[in-house]
N, C-alpha and C positions, 0 to 999 in steps of 0.2 A: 908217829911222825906228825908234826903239825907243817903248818906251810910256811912258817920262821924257818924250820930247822929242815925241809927239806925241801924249801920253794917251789915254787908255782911248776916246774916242771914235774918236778918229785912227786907232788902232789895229782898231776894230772896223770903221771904213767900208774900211779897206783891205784885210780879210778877204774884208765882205761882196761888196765890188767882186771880188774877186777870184773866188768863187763867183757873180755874174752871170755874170763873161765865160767861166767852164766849163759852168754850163748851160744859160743862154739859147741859143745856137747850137743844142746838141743836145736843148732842148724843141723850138726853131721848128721842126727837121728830123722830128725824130719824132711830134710835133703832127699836121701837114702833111701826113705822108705816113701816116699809119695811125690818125690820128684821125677820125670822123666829127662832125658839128656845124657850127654856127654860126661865121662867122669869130671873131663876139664871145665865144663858146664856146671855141675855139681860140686865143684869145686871154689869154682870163683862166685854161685850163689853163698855158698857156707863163708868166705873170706868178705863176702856185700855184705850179709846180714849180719857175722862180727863185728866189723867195721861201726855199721851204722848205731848197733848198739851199744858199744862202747864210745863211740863219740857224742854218743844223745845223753848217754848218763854221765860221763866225765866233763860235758857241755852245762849240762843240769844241775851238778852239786856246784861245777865253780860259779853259776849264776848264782844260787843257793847262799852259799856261802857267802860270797859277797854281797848280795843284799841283807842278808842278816845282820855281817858288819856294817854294813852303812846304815842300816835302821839304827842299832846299836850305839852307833858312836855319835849319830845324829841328836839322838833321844838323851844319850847319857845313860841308858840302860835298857836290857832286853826285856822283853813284854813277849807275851805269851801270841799275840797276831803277828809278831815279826817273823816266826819262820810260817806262817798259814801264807802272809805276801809274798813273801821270798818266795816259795815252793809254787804258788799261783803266777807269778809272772814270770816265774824260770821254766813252769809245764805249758804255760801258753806258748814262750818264745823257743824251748827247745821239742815241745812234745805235740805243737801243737800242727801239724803235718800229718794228715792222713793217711799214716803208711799199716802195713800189717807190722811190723815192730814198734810204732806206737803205741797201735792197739792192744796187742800182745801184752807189752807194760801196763800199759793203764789196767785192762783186765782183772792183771795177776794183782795188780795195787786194790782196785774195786774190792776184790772178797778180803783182802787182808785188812782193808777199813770198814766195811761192813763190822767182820767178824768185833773187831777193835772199838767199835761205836759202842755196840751191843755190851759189851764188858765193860765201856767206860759207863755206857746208862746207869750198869747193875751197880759197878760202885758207888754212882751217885743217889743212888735212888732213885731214877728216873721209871727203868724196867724191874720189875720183879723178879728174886731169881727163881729160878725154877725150882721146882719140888723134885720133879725125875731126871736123870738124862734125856736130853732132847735128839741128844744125835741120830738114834735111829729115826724119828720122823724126819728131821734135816736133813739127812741123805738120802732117804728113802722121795723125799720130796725134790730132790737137786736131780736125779736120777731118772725119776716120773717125766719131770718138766723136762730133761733135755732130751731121753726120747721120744715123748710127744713132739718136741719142737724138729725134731731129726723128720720124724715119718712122716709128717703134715705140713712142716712151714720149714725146710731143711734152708731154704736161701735166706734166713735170719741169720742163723749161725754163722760164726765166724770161719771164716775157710780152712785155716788148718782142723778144727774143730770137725767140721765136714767132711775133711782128709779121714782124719780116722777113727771118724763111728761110718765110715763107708766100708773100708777096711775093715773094721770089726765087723759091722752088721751085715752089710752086703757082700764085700768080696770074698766071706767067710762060708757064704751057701753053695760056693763052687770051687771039689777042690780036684786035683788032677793025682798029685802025687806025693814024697812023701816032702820033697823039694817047697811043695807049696807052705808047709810048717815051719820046714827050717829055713827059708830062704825069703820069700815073696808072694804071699797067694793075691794073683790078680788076674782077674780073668782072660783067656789067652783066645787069640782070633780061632775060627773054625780054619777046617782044613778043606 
């Protein structure tokens, strides 16, 4: 569908839908499991944090998109910094709000440009490529550093991140029953 043939609303319901179906899952799970509250509490977080990210990214491509076009049609033709501007002052004015679903996105974006730099290098010549698989050093080193950063400097981390190597690491050394596996293991007041 382009935004001729199915206009600017068309266009924005199929954004927004598309940002439900990436963060409703991973609010319900994250809600769930390291939220405290009311179901109805845990509910209207998971419908906030939908919301917000589907109207940040459905906010973001139509910026996107339209400064693309008007570079475009300004110029006479697209140029390779037309979507680098686009995407820079569509991430400043929609993403630029310090929220944890900002941050969240930008994140998940960070290592997928990373990863994407690093292969563009290698195509150009820039990086060499490698002789062996590096993978095992690369996770073995992603793994290293983020539990160092867990056990020594924990308030670096990003708070969901926090959430659950707490979970893992700590609330894992204390278990009660068999409820604690299948259900919630978090450590329960004395009696």
């Amino acid at each position: 569908m382009t935004l001729r043939q199915g206009g600017c609303q068309g266009f924005l319901d199929l954004v927004t839908c598309y940002g439900a179906k990436i963060r409703a899952p991973h609010a319900l799970v994250m809600t769930f499991l390291f939220r405290s509250g009311s179901l109805r509490e845990k509910l209207r977080a998971i419908l906030q944090a939908t919301y917000i990210h589907s109207r940040n990214l459905a906010c973001f491509v139509f910026i996107y998109k339209g400064l693309c076009a008007l570079q475009s049609h300004v110029q006479g033709k697209t140029y390779q910094f037309h979507s680098f501007l686009a995407a820079f002052f569509g991430g400043m004015l929609v993403f630029g709000e310090r929220n944890n679903i900002n941050s969240q996105i930008s994140m998940y974006l960070l290592s997928r440009v990373l990863f994407a730099l690093c292969r563009l290098g290698m195509e150009k010549g820039y990086i060499p490529e490698p002789k062996q698989d590096l993978s095992p050093v690369f996770n073995a080193l992603v793994w290293g550093l983020v539990l160092w950063l867990f056990e020594y400097h924990r308030a670096t981390l990003q708070p969901s991140l926090q959430s659950s190597m707490t979970y893992l690491y700590n609330d894992s050394n204390v278990w009660h029953d068999i409820s604690d596996f299948l259900i919630y293991n978090k450590s329960r007041p004395s009696k």
